[in-house]
N, C-alpha and C positions, 0 to 999 in steps of 0.2 A: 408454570413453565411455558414458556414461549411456543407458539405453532412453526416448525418449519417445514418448508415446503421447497421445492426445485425453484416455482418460480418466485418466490421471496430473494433463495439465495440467488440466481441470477441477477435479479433487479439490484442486491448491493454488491453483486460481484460486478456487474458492467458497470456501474458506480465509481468501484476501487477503481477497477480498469482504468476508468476516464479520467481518474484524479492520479495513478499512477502513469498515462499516457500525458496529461499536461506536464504533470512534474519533469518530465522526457524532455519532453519540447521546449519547458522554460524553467532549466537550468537554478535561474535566480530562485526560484518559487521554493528549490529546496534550501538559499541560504547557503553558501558555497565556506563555509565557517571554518576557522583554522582549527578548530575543536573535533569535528565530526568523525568521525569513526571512520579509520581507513579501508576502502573498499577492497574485495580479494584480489589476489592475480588472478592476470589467467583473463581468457575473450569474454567478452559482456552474451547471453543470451541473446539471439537476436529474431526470436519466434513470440508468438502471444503467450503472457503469461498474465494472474491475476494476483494483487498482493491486496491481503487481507488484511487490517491491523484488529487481531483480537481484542486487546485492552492496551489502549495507547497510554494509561499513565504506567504500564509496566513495563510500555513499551516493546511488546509481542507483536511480531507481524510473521504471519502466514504469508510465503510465497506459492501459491499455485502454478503449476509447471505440466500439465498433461493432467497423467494420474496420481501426480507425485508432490506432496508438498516439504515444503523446505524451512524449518522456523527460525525465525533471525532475532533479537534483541538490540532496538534501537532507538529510544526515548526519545533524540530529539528528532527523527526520520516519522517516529510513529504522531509527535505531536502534532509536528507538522502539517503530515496526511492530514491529521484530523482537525486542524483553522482551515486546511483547503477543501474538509467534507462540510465543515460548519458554513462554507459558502453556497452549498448547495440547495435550489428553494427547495420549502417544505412540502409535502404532499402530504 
């Protein structure tokens, strides 16, 4: 089983962060698709939050919100995330 640790999760939470904060910024990146799953009513969040993609071919993503997390199901949102984590260099 895997080690984890605060500063592990940090490192791929400000990760998500950065790839949920570019997706913000450049619209296109997420693919603006006449297919996509309609987003809820109601005001968009407009504070720091972190989105997690547990397992993107099930397309499970973690919304981190405070103390409070939120799970969402959304294959082609989670693929996504994960061609614009696959661009991230290796360490």
């Amino acid at each position: 089983m895997a080690e984890h640790s605060r500063r592990k999760f940090l490192k791929h939470a400000s990760l998500g962060a950065a790839v949920v904060g570019a997706a913000a910024v450049t619209p296109a990146l997420m693919g603006a698709q006449a297919d996509a799953e309609p987003l809820p009513a109601g005001a968009a969040h407009d504070g720091p939050f972190v989105a997690w993609v547990k397992d993107a071919k099930a397309g499970t993503i973690s919304v981190l919100v405070g103390k409070h997390e939120v799970v969402h199901t959304d294959r082609k949102l989670a693929t996504r995330l994960a061609q614009i984590a696959a661009q991230a260099p290796k360490s």
